[in-house]
C-alpha positions in Angstrom: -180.2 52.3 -155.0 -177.8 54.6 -152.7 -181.5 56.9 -152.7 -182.6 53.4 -151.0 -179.8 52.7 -148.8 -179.8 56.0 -147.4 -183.7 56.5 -146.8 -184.4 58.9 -149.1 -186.5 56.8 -151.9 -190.0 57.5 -152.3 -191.1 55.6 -155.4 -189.4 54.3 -158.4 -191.3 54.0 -161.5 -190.4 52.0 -164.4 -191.7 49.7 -167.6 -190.5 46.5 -165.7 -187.9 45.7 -162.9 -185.9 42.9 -161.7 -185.2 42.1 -158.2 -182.4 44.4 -156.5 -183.2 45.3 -152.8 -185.3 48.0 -153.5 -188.9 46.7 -152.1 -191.3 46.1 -154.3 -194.2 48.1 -152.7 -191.6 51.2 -153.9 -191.8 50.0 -157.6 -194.5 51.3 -159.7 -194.3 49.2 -162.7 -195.6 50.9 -166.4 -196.5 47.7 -168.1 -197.3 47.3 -172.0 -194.8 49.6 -173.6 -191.9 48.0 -174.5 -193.1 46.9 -177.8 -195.9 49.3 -177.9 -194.4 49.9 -182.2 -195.2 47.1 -183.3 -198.7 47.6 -182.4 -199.3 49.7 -184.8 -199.9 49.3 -188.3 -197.2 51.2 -189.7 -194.9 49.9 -192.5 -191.8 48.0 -190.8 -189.6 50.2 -193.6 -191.6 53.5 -192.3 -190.8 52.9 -188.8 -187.0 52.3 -189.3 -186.4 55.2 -191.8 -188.2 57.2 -189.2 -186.2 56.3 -185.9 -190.6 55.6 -184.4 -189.9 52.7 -182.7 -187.7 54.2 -179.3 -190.1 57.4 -180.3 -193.1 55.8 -179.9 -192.2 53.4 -177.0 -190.3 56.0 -174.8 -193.5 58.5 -175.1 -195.9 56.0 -174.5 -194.0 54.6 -171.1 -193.8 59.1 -170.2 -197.2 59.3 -170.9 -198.6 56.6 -168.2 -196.0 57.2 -165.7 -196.7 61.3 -165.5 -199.8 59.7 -163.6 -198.0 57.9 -161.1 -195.4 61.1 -160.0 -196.5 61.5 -156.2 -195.5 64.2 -153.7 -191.6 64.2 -153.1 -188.5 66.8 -152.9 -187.1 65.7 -155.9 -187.9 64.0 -159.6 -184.8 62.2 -161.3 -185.8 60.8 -164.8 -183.9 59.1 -168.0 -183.4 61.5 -170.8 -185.9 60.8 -173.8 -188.3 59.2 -171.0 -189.0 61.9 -168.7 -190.4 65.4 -170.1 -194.4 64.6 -169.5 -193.2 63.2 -166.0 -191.2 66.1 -165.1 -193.6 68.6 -166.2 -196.1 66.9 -164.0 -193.2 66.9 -160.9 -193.1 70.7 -161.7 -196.9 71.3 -161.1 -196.2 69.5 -157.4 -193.1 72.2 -156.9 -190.6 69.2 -157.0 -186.8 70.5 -158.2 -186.3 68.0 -161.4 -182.9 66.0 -162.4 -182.7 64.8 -165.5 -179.7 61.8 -166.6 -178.5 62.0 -170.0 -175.9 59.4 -170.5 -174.8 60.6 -173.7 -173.7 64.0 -175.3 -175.6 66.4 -175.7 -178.4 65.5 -178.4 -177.4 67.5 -181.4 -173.7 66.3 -180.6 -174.8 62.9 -180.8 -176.6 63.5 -183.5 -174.1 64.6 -185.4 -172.1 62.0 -184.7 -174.5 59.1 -185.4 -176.0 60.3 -188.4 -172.1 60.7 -189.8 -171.9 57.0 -189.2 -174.9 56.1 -190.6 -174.1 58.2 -193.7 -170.8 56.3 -193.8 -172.6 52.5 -193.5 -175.2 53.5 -195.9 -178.0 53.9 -193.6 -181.0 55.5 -195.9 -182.3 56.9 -192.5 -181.3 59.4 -189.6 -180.8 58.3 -186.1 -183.3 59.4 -184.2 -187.1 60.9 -185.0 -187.3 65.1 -185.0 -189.8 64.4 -182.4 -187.3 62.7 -180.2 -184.8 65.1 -180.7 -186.8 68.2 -179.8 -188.0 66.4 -176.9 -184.6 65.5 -175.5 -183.6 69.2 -175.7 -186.7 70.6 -174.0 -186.1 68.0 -171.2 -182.6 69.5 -170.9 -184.3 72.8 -170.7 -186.7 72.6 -168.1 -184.2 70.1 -165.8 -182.9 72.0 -163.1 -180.0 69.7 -162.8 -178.2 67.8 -165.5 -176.5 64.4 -164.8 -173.9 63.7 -167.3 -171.6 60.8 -166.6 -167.9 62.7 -168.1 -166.0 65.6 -168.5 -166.2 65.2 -172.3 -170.1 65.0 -171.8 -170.5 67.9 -169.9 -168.1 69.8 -172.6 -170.7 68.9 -175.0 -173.6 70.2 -173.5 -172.1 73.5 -172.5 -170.7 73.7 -176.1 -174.6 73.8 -176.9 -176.3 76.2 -174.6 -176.4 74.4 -171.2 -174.9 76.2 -168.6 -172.1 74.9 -166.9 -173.1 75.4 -163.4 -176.4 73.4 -164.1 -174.8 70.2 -164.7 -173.3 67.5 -162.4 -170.8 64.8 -163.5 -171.3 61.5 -162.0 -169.1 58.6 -163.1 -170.3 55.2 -163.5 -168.9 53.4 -160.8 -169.8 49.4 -160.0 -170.5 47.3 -156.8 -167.2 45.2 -156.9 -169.6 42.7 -154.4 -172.4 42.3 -157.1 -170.3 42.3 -160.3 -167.5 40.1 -159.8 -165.6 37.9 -162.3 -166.8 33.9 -161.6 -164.0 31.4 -161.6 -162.4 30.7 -164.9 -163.0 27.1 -166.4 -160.9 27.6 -169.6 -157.7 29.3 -170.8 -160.0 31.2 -173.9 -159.1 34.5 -174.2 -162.5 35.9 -174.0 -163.5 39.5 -174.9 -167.2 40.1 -173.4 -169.6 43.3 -174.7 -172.6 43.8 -172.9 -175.2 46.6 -174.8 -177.1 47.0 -177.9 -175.4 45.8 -181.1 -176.1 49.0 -183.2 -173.5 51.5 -184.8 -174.1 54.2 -182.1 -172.5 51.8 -179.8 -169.5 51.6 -182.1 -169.9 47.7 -182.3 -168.7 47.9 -186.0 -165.1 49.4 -184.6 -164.9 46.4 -182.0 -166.3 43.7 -185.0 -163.7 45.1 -187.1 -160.8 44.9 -184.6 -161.7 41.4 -183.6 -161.5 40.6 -187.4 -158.4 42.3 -187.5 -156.6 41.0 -184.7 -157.2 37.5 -186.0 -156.7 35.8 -182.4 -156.3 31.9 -182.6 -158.5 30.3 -179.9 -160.2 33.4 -179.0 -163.6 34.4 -178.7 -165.8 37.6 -178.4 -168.9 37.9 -176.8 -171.9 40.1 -177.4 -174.8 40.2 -175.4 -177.9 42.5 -175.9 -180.3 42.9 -178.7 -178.8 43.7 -182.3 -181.3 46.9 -183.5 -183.4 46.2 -186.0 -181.9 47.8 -189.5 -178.6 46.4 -188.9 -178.6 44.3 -191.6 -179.3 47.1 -194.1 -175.4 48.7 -193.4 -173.4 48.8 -196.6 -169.8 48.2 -196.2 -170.0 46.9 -192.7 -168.1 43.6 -191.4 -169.2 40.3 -193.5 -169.2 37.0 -191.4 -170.2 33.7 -192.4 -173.6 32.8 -190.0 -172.0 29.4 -188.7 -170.0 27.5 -186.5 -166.9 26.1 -187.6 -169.1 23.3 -189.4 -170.8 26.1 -191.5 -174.0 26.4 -190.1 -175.6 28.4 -187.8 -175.7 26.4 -184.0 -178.6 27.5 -181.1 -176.8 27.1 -177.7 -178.6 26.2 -174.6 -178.3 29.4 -172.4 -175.1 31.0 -170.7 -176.0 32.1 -167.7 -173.7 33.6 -164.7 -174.2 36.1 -161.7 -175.1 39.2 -164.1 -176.4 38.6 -167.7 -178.9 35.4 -168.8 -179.1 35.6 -172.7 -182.1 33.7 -174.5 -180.4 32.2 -177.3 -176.8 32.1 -178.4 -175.8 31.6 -182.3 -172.1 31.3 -182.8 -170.5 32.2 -185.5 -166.5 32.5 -187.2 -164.7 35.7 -188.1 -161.5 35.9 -189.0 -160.1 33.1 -186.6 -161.4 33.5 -183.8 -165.4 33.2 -182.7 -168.0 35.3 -181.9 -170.9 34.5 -179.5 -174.1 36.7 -179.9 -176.8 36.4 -177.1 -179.7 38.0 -177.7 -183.6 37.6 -177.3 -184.9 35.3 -180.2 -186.1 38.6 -181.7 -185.7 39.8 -185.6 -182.3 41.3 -184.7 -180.9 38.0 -183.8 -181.6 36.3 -187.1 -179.0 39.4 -189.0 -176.7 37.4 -186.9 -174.9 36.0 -189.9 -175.6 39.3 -192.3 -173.1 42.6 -192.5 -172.9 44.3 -189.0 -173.8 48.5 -189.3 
């Protein structure tokens, strides 16, 4: 968007867009890959013991949009999304960026998998495949968006030099993203992400249960992963309003998130709302979080 503001935007291409001031005869949309996994006819099990599904969708979404990098200074792409793309930008002499909003891949790695190992996840976190693609993108970038100090350690602590590598903190338009007016004295608690142990979602489910708030509630909004509901030893909740059974809501909607389908159910004292998208992960709603 400040590429935009500024005049320096050529083309964006993504899988699918929403509406944000950025014309749409910039947008190049790469349609048909979000779900690209389930096309194929490969074992549910197999596919979440093998990490294929962001695999499989992230290189299929590369692949088609590789054909749509034009003639322009300078390619930015997502890590995990961007080494057939950037390799094509190199053939046109552009100077590539890549944006890796975690740590570096084997540090997250390490990490996730020790989380997994600890919830009882009979799976690693990510596919080999998308591992030693992540790493080849952070090779051949000739900058390195990172988005902390303690990111940028990371990476330099495995092989990236230093002087290759830009922080950028995530900052927010105050004008766009602005608290609506409060209808309710409910101390709320909103999360806005996937639900899925990398996220640490199972520290914040535990704290909630923890703090045992009276009239409280705790929000979470995105899609919970697929293979939560395998975690051993992660927080138990009863699916269920306070009645005992599990309630759709009509939609929540406000200035920044719309979510499909609510199902609201009790832990500890106070309440939890999960919004989601109707989707397998929703139904775990009432099983052991991972």
């Amino acid at each position: 968007m400040a590429a935009h503001r500024v005049g320096r935007l050529s083309s964006v291409i993504a899988p699918d867009f929403a509406p944000s001031g950025i014309p749409d005869s910039l947008i190049h949309t790469v349609a048909g890959t979000n779900n690209i996994a389930s096309r194929f006819k490969i074992p549910y099990r197999i596919r979440v013991k093998l990490g294929l599904d962001f695999f499989l969708m992230d290189n299929a979404f590369d692949l088609k949009a590789r054909k749509l990098v034009g003639d322009a200074d300078i390619f930015h792409g997502w890590s995990h999304q961007a080494l057939f793309s950037m390799k094509a930008a190199h053939r046109r002499r552009m100077k590539t960026v890549v944006e890796r909003p975690n740590m570096h891949p084997l540090e997250q790695a390490r990490l996730v998998n020790a989380e997994y190992e600890k919830y009882g996840f009979g799976r690693k976190s990510q596919c080999p495949g998308e591992l030693t693609k992540t790493i080849r993108e952070l090779e051949l970038a000739d900058r390195v968006i990172v988005c902390s100090e303690l990111a940028k350690q990371s990476h330099v602590e495995n092989g990236i030099a230093p002087d290759k590598i830009r922080v950028i903190n995530y900052g927010v338009d105050a004008e766009v993203f602005a608290p609506g007016t409060r209808k309710d004295d409910v101390f709320r608690v909103v999360y806005c992400g996937m639900v899925c142990l990398r996220k640490g979602a199972q520290y914040l489910l535990q704290a909630w249960k923890d703090l045992n708030l009276p009239d409280a509630e705790l929000w979470l909004i995105g899609v919970v992963l697929a293979g939560c509901r395998e975690a051993d030893g992660g927080v138990s909740a009863p699916a269920g309003g306070e009645d005992g059974g599990a309630r759709e809501l009509p939609p929540r909607t406000g200035g920044v998130v719309s979510a499909g389908k609510c199902v609201c159910f009790s832990i500890g004292r106070g309440r939890i709302w999960l919004g989601g998208d109707g989707g397998d992960g929703l139904r775990c709603a009432g099983d052991r979080f991972g």
